[in-house]
N, C-alpha and C positions, 0 to 999 in steps of 0.2 A: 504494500500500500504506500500511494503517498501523503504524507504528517507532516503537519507544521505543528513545533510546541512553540508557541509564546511566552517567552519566560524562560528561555531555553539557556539563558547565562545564570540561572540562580542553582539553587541549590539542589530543591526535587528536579530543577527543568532539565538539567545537566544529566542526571541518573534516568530520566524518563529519555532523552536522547539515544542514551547508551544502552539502554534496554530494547528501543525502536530497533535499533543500530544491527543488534547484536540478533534479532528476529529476522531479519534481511529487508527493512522497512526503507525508505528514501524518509530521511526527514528533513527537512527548513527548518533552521533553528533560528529564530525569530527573538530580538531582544535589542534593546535602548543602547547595550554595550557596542562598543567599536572592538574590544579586542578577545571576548569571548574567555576570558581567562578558563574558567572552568569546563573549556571543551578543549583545552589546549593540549590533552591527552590522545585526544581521540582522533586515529588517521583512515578515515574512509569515504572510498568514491560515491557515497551513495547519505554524505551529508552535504549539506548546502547551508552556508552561516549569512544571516537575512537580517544587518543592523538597519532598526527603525523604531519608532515611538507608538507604542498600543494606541495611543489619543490620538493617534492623525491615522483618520479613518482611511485616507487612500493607500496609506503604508500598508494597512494591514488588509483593505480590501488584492492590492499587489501580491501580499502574502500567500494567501489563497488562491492563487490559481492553478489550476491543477491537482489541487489536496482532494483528497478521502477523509480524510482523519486530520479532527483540531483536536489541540491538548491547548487547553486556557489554564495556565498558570500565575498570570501575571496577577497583582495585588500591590496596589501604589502606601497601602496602610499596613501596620502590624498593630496585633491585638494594644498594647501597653501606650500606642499612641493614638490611637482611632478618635476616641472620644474630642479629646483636642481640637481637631475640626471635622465633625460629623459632615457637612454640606460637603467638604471635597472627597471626603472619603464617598460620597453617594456621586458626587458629579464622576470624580475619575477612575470609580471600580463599577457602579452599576449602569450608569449612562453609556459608559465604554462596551460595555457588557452587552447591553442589550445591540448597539450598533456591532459589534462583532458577531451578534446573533442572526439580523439580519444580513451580514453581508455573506453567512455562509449558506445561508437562502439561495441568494445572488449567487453565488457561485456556485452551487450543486454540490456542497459539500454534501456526504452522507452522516458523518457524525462528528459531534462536542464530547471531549471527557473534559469535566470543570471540577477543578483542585476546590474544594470546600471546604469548610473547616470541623471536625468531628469534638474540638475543644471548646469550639466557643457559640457554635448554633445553640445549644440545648440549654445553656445558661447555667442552676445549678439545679443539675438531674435529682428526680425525686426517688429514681430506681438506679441501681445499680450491679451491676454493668448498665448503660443507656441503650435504648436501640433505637432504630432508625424512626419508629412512629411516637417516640418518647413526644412530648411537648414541648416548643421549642421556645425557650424565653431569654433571647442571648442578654447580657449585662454588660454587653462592649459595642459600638457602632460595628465594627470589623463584623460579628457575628451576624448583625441587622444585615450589611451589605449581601455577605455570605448567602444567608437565607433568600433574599431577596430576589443574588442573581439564579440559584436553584430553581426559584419557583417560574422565572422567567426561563428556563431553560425547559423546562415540562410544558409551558404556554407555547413555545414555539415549536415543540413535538406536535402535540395536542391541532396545533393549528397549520404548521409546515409540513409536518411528517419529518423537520429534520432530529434525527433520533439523537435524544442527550439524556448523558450519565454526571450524576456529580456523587466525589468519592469528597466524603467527610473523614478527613486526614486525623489521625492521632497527630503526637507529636514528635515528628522524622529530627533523625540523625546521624552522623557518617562522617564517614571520610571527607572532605572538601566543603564543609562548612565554614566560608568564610568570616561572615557577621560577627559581630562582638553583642549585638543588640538581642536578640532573639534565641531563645534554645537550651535550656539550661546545659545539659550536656555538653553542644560545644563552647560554650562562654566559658562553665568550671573547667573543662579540658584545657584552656588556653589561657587561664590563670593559675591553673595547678602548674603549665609549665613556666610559667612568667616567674613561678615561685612568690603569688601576688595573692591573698584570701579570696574567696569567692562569700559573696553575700546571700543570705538567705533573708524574702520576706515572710516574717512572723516565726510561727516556732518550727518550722522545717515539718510540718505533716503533710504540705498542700501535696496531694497525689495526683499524679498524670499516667499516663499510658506512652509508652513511648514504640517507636517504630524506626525500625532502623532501615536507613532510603532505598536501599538496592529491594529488600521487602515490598514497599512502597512503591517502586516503580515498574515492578513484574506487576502491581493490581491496575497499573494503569494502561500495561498490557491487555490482559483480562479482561476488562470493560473492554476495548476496545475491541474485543473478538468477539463479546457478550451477545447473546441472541436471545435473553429471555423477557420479562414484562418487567422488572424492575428497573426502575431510572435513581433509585439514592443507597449508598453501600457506604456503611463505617469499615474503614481501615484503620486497623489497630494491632496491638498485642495482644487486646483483649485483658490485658494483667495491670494493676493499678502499682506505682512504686513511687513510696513516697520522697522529698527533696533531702530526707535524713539518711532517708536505706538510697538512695541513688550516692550522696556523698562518703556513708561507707564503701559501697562498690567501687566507687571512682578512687579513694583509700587505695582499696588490694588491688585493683588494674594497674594504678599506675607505681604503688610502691612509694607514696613521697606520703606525708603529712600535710594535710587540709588543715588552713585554718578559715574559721566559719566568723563571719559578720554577719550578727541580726538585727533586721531592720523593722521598721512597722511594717505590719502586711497593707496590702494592695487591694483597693475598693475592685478591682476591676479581675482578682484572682479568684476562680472557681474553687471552693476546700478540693473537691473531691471529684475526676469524672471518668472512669474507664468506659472504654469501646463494648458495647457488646457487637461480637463479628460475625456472629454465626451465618447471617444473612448472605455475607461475602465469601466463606466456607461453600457453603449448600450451593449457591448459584453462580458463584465465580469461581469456585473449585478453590480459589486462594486463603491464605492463611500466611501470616508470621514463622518464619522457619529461622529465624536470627536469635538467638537466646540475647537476652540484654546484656549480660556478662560477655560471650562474647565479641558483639558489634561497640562495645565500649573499650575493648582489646584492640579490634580491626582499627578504631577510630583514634585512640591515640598513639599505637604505631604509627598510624600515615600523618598523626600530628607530630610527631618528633622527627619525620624525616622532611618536614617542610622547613621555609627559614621562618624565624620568628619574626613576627613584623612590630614593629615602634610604639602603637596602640595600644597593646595588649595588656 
């Protein structure tokens, strides 16, 4: 098939490339970036690197031509800053959205897989594990957008017949996480090696579900071959670990001594919200095959053999 990921210089968009890649897939890798750092790995006749800005419609109607397969990754907001300005996060994540929806109308695309978020749609889950028809009451604007651009994605099935999946992400992490802003895993990773404390808000119980990206980007596979009547799938570990057992783990992975800063917790941090995956099991055949101990292994070997950068 041919794919275009948008978003294809970040962090899932990079592992969802390499995944297309590695299927015998023709991808466009689509992104704001001029030098693609995080494709800079990868040598084959059968990718195509496509610098442009998701906001200018004609960029990304260009994109499109020719494709089978969209993968929408791109998100101009992260959860911790959403709220701050709610209007741009709806003008430059759902307005964008929807005009990328139409324009694969226009071009005969057959399908959307749309990165969603499985942390912050559901707000704070009444059941746990959450599933997919849980109630959705996000507590961050990021979640609002999230939700928002899903349901417009069902609208344009419903009404175009162009068929769209959105996967409700745990929270991915791996090898070539650059950011320092997002992720706990790789932020403590790059402060354990900075030899710099890593902060925790409140008293280290908040629990996540984490997923390690090479996992995550075989589900994005999945969908993408998917033929059944479901259009919404949590991707997960399915397993809850809380910011205290992740900082021991990180402890015996790396062999060094953590020291922990705690701060006030965060109006905008869910206590508590594991995947339930079964959904994604049963009809995508997929599941998490990364044990957390080891993709936190995987993830900071490939962090010690990088250079350290100034930030950190």
């Amino acid at each position: 098939m041919n794919s275009v990921v948008f978003g294809a210089n970040g962090f899932i968009g990079s592992h969802v490339c390499a995944a297309l890649l590695g299927a015998g897939h023709r991808v466009r890798a689509f992104d704001i970036s001029r030098d693609f750092r995080s494709l800079e790995h990868i040598d084959s006749p059968l990718l195509e690197t496509c610098t442009g800005d998701f906001l200018d419609r004609m960029a990304v109607k260009q994109a499109l031509d020719g494709v089978d397969w969209v993968f929408h990754l791109v998100s101009t907001t992260i959860p911790s800053s959403s709220n701050s300005n709610m209007v741009f996060d709806v003008q430059s994540n759902v307005v964008a959205s929807i005009e990328l929806l139409e324009e694969c109308v226009s071009s005969g695309v057959s399908r959307l897989i749309f990165a969603s978020s499985g942390g912050t749609v559901y707000g704070c889950p009444a059941t746990d594990p959450v599933n997919e028809e849980a109630p959705k009451q996000p507590i961050v604007s990021y979640g609002c957008t999230k939700l928002v651009i899903e349901n417009y994605c069902q609208l344009f099935q419903h009404q175009t017949g162009l068929r769209t999946i959105s996967l409700r992400l745990a929270n991915p992490y791996g090898p070539g996480h650059h950011g320092m802003s997002q992720g706990a895993i790789p932020v403590f990773l790059k402060r354990i090696r900075s030899g710099k404390p890593v902060s925790v808000w409140g008293d280290g119980g908040v629990t996540r579900d984490y997923v390690y990206v090479d996992d995550l980007a075989e589900a994005f596979l999945k969908a993408a071959q998917y033929e059944g009547h479901e259009n919404v799938f949590n991707i997960g570990s399915g397993q809850g670990v809380s910011l205290n057992e992740l900082i021991a783990l990180l402890k015996t992975e790396t062999g060094r001594d953590v020291e922990v800063l705690h701060e006030a917790g965060r109006n905008y941090d869910v206590p508590r919200i594991v995947l339930d995956v079964s959904r994604a099991s049963h009809e995508l055949s997929w599941s998490a095959s990364t044990p957390l101990q080891e993709g936190i292994r995987r993830t900071w070997q490939h962090l010690l053999a990088q250079e350290p950068h100034q930030h950190e």
